[in-house]
C-alpha positions as a Markdown table, in Angstrom:
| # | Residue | x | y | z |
|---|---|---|---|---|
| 1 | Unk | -36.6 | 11.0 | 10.5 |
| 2 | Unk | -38.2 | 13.7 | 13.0 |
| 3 | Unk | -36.5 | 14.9 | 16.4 |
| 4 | Unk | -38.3 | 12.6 | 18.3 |
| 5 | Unk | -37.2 | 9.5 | 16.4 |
| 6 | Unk | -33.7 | 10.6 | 16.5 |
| 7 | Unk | -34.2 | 10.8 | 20.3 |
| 8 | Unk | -35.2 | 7.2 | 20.6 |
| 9 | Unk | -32.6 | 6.2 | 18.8 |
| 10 | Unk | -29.9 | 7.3 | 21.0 |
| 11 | Unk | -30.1 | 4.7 | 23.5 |
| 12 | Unk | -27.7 | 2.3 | 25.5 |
| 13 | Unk | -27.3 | -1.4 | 24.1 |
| 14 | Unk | -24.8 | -4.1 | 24.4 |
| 15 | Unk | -22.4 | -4.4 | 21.4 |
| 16 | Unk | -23.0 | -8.4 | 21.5 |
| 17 | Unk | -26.8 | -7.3 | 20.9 |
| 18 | Unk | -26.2 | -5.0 | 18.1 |
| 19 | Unk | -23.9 | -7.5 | 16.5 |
| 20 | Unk | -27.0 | -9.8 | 16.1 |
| 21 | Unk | -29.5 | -7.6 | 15.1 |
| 22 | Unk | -27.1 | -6.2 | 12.3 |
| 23 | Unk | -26.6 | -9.5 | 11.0 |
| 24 | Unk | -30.3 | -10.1 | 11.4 |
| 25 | Unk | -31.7 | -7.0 | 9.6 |
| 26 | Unk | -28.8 | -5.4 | 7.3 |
| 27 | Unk | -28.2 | -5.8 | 3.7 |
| 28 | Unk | -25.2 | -5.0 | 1.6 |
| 29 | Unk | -26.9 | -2.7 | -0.3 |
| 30 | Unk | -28.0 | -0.5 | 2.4 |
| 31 | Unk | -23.7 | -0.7 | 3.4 |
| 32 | Unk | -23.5 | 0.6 | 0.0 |
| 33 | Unk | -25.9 | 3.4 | 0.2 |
| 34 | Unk | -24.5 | 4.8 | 3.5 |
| 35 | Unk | -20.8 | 4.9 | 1.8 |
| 36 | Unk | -22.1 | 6.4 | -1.4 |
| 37 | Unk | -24.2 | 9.1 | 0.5 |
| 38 | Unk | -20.9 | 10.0 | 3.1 |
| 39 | Unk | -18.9 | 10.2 | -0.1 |
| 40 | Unk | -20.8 | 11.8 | -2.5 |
| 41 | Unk | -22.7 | 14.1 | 0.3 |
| 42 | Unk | -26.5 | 13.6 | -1.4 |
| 43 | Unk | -29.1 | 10.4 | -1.1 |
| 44 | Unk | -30.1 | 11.4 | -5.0 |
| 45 | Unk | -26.4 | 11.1 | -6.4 |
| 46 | Unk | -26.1 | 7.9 | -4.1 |
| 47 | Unk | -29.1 | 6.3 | -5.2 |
| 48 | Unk | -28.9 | 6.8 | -8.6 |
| 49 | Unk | -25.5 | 5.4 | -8.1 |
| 50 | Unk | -26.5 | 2.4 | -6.7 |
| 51 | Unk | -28.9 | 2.1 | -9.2 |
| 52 | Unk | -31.7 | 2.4 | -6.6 |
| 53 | Unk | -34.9 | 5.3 | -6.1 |
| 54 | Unk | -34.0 | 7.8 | -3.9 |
| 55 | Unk | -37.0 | 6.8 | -1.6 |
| 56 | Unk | -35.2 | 3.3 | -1.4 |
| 57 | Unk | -31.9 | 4.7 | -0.5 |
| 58 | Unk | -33.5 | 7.0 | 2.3 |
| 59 | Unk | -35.8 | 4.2 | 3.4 |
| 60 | Unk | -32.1 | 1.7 | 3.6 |
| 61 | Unk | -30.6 | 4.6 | 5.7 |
| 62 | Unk | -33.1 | 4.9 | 8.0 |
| 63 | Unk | -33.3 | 1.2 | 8.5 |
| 64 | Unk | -30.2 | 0.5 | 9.2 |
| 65 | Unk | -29.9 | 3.6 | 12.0 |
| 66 | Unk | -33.2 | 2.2 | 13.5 |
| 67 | Unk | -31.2 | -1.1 | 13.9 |
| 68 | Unk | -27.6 | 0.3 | 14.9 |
| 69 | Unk | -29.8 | 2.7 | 17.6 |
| 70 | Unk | -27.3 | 5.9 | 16.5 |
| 71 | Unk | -28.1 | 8.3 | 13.5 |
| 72 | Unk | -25.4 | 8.3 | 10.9 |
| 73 | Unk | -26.5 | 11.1 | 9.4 |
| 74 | Unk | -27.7 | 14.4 | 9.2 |
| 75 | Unk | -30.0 | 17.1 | 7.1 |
| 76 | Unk | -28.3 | 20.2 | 5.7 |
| 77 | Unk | -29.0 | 23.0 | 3.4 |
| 78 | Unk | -26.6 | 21.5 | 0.4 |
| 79 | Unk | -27.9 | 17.2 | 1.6 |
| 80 | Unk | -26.4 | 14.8 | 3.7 |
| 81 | Unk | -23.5 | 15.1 | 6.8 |
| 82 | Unk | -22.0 | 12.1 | 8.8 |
| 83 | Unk | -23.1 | 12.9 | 12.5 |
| 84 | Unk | -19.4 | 11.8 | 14.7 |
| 85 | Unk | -21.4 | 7.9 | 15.1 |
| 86 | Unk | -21.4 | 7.8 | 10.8 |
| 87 | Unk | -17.8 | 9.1 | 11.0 |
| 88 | Unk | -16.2 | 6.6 | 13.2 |
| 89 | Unk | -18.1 | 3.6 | 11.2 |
| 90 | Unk | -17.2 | 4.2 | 7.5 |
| 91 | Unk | -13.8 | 3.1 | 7.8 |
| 92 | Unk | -15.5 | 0.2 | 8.6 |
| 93 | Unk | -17.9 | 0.1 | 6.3 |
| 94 | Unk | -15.5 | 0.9 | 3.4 |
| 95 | Unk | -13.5 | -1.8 | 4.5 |
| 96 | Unk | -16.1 | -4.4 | 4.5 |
| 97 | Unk | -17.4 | -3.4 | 0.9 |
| 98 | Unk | -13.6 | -3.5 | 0.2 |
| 99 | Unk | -13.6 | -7.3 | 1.6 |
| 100 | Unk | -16.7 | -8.3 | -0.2 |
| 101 | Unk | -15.0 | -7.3 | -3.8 |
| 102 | Unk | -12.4 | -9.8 | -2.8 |
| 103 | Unk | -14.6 | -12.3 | -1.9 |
| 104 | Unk | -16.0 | -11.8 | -5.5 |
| 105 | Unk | -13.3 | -11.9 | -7.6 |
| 106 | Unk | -11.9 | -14.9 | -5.8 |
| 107 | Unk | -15.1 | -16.7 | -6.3 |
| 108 | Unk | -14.9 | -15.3 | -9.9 |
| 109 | Unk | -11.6 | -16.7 | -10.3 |
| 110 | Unk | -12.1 | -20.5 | -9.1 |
| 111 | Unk | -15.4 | -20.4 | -11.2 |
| 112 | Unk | -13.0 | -19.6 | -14.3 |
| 113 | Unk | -10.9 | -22.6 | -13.5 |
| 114 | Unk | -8.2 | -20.3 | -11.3 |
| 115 | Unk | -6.2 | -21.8 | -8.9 |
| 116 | Unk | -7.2 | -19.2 | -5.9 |
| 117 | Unk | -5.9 | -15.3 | -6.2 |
| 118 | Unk | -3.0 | -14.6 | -4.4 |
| 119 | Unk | -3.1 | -11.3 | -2.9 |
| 120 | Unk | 0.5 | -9.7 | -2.2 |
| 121 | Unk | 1.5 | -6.5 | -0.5 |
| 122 | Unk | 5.1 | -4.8 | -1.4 |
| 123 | Unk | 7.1 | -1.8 | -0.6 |
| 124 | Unk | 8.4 | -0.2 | -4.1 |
| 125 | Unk | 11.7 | -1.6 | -3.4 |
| 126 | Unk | 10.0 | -5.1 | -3.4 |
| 127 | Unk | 7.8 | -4.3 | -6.9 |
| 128 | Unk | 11.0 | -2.7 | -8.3 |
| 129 | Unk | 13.3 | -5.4 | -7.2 |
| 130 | Unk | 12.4 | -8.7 | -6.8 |
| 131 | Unk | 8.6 | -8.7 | -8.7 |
| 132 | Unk | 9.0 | -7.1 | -11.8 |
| 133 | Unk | 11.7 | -9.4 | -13.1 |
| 134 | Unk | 9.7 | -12.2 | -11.5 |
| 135 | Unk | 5.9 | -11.8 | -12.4 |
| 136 | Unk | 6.2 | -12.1 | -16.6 |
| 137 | Unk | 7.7 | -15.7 | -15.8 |
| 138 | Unk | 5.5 | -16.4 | -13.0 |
| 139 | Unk | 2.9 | -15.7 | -15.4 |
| 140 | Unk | 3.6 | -17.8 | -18.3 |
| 141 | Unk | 3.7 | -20.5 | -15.8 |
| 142 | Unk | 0.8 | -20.0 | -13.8 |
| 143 | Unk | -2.0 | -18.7 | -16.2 |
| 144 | Unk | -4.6 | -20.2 | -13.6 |
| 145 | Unk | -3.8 | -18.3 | -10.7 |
| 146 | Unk | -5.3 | -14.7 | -10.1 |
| 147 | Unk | -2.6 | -12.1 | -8.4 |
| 148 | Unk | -3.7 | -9.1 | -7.0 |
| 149 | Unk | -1.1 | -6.4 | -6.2 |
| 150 | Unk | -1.4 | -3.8 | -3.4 |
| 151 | Unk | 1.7 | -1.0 | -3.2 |
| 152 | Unk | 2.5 | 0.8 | 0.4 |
| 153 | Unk | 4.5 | 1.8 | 2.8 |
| 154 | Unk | 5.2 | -1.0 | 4.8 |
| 155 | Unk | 3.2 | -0.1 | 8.6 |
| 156 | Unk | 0.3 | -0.5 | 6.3 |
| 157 | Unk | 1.2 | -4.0 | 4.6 |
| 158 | Unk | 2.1 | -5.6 | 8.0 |
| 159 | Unk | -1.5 | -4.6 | 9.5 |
| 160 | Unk | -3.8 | -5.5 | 6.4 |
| 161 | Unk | -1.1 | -8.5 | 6.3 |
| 162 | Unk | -2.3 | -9.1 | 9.9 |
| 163 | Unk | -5.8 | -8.9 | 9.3 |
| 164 | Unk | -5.3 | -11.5 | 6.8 |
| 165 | Unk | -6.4 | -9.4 | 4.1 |
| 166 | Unk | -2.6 | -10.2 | 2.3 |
| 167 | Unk | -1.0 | -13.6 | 1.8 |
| 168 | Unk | 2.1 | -12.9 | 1.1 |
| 169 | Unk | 4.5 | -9.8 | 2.0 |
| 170 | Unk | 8.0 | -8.7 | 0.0 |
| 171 | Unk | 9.5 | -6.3 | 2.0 |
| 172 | Unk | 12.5 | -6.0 | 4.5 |
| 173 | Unk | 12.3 | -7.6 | 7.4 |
| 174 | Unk | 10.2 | -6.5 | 10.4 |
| 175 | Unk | 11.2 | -6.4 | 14.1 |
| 176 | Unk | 8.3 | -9.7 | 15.0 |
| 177 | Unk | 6.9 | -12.4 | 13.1 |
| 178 | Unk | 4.0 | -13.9 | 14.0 |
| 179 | Unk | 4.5 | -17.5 | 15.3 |
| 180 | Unk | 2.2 | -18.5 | 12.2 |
| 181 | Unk | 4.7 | -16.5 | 9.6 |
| 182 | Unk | 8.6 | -16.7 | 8.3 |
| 183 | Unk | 10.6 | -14.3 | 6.4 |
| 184 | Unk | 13.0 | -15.3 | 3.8 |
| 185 | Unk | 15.4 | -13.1 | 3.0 |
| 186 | Unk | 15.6 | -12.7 | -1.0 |
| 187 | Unk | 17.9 | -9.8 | -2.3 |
| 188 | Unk | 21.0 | -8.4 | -1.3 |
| 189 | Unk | 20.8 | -4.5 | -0.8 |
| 190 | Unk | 22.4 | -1.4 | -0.3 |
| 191 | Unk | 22.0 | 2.4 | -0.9 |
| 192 | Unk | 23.5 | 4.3 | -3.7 |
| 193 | Unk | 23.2 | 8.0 | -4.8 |
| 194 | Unk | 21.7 | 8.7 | -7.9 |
| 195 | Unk | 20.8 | 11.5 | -10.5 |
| 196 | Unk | 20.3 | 12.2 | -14.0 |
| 197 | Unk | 22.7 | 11.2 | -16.6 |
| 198 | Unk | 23.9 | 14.4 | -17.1 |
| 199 | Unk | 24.6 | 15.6 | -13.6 |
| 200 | Unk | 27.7 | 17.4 | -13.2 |
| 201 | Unk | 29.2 | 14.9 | -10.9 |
| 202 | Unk | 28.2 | 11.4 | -13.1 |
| 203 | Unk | 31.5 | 11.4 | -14.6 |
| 204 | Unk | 33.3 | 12.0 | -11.7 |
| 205 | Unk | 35.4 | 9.0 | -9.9 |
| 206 | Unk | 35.6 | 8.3 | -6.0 |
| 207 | Unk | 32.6 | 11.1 | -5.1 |
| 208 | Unk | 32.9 | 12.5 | -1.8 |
| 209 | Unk | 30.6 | 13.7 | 0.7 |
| 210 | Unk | 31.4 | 17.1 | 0.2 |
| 211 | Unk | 31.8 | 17.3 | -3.6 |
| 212 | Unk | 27.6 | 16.5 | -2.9 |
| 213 | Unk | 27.1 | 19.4 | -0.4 |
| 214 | Unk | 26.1 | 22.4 | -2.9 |
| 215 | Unk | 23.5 | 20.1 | -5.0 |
| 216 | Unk | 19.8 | 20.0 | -3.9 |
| 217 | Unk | 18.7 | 16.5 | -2.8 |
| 218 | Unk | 15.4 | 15.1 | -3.2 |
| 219 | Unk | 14.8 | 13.3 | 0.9 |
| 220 | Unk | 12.4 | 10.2 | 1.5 |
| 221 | Unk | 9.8 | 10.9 | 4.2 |
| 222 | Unk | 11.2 | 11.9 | 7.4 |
| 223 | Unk | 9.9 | 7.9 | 9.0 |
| 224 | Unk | 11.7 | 6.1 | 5.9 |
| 225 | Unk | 15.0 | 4.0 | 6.3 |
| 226 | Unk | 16.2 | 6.3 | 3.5 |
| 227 | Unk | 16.0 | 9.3 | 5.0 |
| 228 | Unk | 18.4 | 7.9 | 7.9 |
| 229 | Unk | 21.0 | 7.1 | 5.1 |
| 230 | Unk | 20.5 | 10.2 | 4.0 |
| 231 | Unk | 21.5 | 12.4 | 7.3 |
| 232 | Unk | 24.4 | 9.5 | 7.9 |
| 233 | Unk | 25.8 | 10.4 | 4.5 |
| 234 | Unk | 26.6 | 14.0 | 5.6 |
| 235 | Unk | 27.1 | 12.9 | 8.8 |
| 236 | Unk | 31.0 | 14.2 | 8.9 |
| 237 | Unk | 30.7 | 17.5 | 7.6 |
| 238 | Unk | 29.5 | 21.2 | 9.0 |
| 239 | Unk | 25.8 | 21.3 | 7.4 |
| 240 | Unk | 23.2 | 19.6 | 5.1 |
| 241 | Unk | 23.0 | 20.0 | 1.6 |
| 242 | Unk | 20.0 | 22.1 | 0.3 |
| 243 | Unk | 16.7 | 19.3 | 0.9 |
| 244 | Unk | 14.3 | 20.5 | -1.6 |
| 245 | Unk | 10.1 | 21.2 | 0.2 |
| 246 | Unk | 8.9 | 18.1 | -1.7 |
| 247 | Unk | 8.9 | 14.6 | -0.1 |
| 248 | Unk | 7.6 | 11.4 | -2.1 |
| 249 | Unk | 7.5 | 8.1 | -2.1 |
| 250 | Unk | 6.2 | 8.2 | -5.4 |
| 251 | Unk | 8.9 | 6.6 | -8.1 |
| 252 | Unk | 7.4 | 8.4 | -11.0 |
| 253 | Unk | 7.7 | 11.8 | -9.5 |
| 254 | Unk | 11.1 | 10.6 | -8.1 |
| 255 | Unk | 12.4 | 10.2 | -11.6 |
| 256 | Unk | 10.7 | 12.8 | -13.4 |
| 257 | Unk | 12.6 | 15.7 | -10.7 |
| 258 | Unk | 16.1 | 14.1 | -11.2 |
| 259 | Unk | 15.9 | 13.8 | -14.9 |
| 260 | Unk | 14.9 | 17.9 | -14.8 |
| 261 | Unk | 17.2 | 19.3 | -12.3 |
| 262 | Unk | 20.8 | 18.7 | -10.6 |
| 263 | Unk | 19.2 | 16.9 | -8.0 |
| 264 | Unk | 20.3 | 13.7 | -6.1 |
| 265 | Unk | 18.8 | 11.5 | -3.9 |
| 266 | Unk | 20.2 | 8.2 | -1.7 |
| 267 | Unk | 17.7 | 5.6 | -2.2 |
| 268 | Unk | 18.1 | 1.4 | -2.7 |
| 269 | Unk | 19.7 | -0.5 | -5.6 |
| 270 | Unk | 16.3 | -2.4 | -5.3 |
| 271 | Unk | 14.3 | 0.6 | -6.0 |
| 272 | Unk | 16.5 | 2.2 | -8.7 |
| 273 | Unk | 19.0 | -0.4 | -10.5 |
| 274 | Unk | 16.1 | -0.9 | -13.0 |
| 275 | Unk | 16.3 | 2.7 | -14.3 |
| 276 | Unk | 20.6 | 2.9 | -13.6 |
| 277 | Unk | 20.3 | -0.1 | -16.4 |
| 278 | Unk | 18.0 | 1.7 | -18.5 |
| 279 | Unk | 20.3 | 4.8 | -18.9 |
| 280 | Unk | 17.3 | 6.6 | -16.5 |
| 281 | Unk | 19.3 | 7.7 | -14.0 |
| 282 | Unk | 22.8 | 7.4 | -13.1 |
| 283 | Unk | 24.8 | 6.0 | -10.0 |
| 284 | Unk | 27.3 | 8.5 | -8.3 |
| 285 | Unk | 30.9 | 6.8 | -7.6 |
| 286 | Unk | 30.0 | 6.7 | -3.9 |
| 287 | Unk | 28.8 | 3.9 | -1.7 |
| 288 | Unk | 27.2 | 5.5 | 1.2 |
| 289 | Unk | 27.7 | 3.3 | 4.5 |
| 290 | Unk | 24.5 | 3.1 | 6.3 |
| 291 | Unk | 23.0 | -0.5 | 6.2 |
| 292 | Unk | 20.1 | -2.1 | 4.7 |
| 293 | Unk | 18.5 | -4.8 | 5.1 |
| 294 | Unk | 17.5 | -7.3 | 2.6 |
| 295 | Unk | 14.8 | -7.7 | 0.9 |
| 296 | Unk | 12.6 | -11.0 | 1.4 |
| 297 | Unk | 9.5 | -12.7 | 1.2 |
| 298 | Unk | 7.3 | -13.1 | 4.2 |
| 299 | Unk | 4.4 | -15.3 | 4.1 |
| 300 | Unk | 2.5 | -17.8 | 6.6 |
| 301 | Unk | 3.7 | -21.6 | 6.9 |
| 302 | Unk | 0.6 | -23.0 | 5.6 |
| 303 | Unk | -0.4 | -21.0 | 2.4 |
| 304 | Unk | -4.3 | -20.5 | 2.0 |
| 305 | Unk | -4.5 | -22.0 | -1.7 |
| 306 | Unk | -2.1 | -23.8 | -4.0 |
| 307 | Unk | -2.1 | -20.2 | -5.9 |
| 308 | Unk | -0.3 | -18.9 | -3.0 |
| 309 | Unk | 2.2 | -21.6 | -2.5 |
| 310 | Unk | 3.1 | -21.5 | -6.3 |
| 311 | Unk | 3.8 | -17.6 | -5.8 |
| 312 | Unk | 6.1 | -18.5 | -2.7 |
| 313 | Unk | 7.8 | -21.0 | -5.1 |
| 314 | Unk | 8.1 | -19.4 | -7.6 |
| 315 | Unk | 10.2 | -16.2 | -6.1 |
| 316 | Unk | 12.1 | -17.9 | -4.4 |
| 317 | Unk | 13.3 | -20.2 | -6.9 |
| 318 | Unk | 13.7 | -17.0 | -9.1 |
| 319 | Unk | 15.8 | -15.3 | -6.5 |
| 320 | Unk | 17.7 | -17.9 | -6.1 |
| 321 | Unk | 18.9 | -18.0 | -9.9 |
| 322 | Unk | 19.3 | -14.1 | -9.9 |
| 323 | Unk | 21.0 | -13.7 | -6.7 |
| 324 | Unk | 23.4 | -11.0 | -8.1 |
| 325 | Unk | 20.4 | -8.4 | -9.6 |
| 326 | Unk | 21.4 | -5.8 | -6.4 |
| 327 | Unk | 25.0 | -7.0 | -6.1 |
| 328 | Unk | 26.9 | -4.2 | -5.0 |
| 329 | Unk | 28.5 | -1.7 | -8.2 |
């Protein structure tokens, strides 16, 4: 595209009107091309992964910015650059592609005789605490229904939850439900401090505060719940223990620095009775005081398939009859 057709394209026009011509004159596949080129920064590598000729792909790009009115990209010595206009779209773009998979593999799914998929978002407290021990069963039961499993911290569950992108939530509580929602309340929680099984202190009976001070700790992200629990612990003495420069909310990382140093970290009985049981870790003889919330189920009044209404069922029937997993130790 020469300077003078980049020129023209810059021009004002309604969003309403570029909303209809998009949805006139755009493909998928030339979504798909504009993604692969911003990602993999050449219309060669981008075509040739999209299975397509690179005279296609360019030809797809240059359609779609004739349509949009705004050049997405631009020329350099090494390929292809995302002018500020391709920037602030691929989000979006990614996020429809994203979208369109779903919409495939749920079609996919009822076409294999599937009851729906059921899409569920959970903090790693949630997977650690009420799914695992609930999903084998859930499974055995349900062999028609598809479940599809999304990890994260939890401002990011309650937007794509939101957008409708999630059915179904297990996490704590948040401060509002929508009007369409409810949260059920599931598992009884509480922090403890844990550490390998051969920390100095794992034998030792009614841990205190300081007896903890001279051990490095292992701190949740500075916007975590944990993180609070962690400062309240110390709360009554002169200074903070030693925080090592590495912050996670990774589990497998988690457990792989306790198990090779004298580290401890405050964390959930959700998130960490699993490996306490397993002889993983160890639980310190100390109860720290700062409260947490349960952990629960939240999920929309009218469920979007019988797929999703059997997952509701189903956890909450299992929590129900293994209401003591976090009872307090």
């Amino acid at each position: 595209m020469n300077l003078s057709e980049r020129a023209e394209l810059h021009t004002r026009t309604p969003a309403a009107t570029l909303y209809n011509r998009l949805l006139a004159r755009t493909r998928l596949r030339q979504l798909q091309v504009i993604v692969l080129v911003a990602e993999l920064g050449s219309v060669h590598h981008a075509a040739a992964a999209a299975g397509l000729t690179q005279s296609a792909a360019t030809k797809m790009i240059a359609e779609v910015e004739r349509v949009a009115g705004v050049a997405l990209f631009e020329r350099h010595a090494r390929g292809m650059r995302l002018t500020f206009a391709g920037a602030d779209v691929l989000p979006l773009l990614r996020r429809m592609l994203h979208l369109v998979t779903g919409c495939a593999e749920s079609l996919a799914a009822v076409g294999a005789g599937m009851d729906g998929t059921v899409r569920v978002g959970a903090i790693t407290a949630g997977v650690t605490g009420l799914l695992n021990p609930a999903l084998p069963a859930f499974f055995d039961s349900q062999p028609q229904v598809h479940l599809e499993l999304l990890e994260d911290a939890l401002p990011v569950l309650l937007a794509r939850y939101a957008d409708g992108e999630l059915d179904v939530l297990v996490v704590r509580e948040p401060g509002m439900i929508a009007p369409d929602s409810q949260f059920q309340p599931l598992l009884a929680d509480h922090y403890v401090v844990a550490g390998a099984c051969g920390h100095p202190l794992a034998g030792m009976r009614d841990v205190q505060a300081a007896d903890m001070l001279d051990y490095p700790w292992l701190t949740a992200p500075l916007d975590s719940q944990s993180h609070l629990a962690f400062e309240a612990l110390f709360a009554g003495c002169q200074r903070l223990p030693p925080r090592q420069s590495f912050s996670t909310r990774s589990l497998v990382a988690i457990v792989h620095y306790l198990r090779e140093s004298d580290a401890l970290m405050v964390g959930p009985l959700s998130l960490l009775n699993g490996l306490i049981d397993n002889g993983t870790l160890v639980c310190l003889d100390h109860k720290p005081a700062h409260p947490l919330a349960a952990m629960g189920l939240l999920h929309r009044w009218m469920p979007r398939n019988r797929g999703v209404a059997a997952f509701c069922d189903h956890l909450l029937r299992t929590s129900l009859h293994g209401a003591d997993t976090a009872s307090p130790r």
